[in-house]
C-alpha positions as CSV (number, residue, x, y, z in Angstrom):
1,X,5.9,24.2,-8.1
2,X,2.3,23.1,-8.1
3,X,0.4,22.0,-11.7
4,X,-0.9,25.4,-12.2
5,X,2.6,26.4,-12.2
6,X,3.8,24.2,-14.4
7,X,0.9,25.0,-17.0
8,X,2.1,28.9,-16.4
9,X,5.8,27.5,-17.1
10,X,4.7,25.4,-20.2
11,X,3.1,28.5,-21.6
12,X,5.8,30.3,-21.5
13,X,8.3,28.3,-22.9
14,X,6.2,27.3,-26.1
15,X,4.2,30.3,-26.7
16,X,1.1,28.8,-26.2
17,X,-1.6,30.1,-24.3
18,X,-2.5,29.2,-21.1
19,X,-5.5,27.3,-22.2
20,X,-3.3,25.5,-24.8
21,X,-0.6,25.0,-22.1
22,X,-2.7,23.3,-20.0
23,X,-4.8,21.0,-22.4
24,X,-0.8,19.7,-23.5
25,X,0.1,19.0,-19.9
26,X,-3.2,17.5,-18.6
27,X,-2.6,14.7,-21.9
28,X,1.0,14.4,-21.5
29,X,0.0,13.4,-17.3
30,X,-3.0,11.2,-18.7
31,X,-1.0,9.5,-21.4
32,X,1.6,8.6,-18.2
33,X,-1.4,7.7,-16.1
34,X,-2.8,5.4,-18.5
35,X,0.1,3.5,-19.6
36,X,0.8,2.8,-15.7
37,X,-2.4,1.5,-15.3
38,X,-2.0,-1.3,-17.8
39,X,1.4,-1.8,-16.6
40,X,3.5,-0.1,-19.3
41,X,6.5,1.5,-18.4
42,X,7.4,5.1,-19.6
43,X,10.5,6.0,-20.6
44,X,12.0,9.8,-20.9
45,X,15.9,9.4,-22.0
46,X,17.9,11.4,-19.9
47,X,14.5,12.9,-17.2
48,X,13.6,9.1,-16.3
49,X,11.0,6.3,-15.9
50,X,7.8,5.8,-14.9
51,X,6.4,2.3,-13.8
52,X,4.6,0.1,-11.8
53,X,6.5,-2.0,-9.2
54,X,4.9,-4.6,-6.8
55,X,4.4,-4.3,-3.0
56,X,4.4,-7.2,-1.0
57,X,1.8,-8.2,1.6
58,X,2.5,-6.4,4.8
59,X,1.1,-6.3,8.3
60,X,-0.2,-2.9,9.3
61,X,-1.3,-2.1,12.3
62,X,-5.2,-0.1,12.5
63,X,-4.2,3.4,13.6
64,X,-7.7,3.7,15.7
65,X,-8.0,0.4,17.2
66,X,-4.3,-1.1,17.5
67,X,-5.1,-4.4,15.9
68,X,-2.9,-6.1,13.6
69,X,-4.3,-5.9,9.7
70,X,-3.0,-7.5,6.8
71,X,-2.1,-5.2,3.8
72,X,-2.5,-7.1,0.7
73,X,0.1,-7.0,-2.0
74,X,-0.4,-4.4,-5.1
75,X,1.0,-2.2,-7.7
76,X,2.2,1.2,-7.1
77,X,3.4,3.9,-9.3
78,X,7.3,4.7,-9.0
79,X,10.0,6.9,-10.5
80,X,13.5,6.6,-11.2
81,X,15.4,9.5,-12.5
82,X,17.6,9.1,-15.7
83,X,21.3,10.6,-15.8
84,X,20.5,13.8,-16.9
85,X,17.9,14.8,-14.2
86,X,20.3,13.6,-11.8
87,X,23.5,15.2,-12.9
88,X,21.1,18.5,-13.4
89,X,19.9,18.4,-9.5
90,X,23.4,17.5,-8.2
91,X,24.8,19.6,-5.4
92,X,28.1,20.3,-5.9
């Protein structure tokens, strides 16, 4: 399922039209976007959490030339699902 999907989905389900869908999701993904950035954490009970977690500094190696790089530590977005989502995608 890609976003325009999802919109199309969304639509459906609240009887909204598609322009309506899809000015809902496009703040709902914003509004998760933005809280990430200032290192809030987002938390759905039962679908899951959004946050930042910290990567380490690495060595990487320069795809084109084979030297050795350093990869400097940073944030990156991450997700972990909550009970629900998981129990719901189970194969049983």
């Amino acid at each position: 399922m890609n976003k325009t999907d999802l919109i199309r989905k969304v639509s459906e389900k609240t009887g909204t039209s598609l322009k309506e869908a899809e000015s809902l999701t496009n703040a709902i993904l914003v509004t998760i976007e933005e809280a990430l950035s200032v290192g809030d954490k987002v938390q759905l009970i039962g679908f899951g959490t959004f946050e930042t977690r910290k990567r380490a500094e690495r060595n990487g190696r320069n795809p084109l030339t084979g030297e050795t790089i350093t990869i400097p530590e940073g944030k990156v977005p991450a997700f972990k699902p909550g009970r629900s989502l998981k129990e719901s995608v189970k194969v049983e």
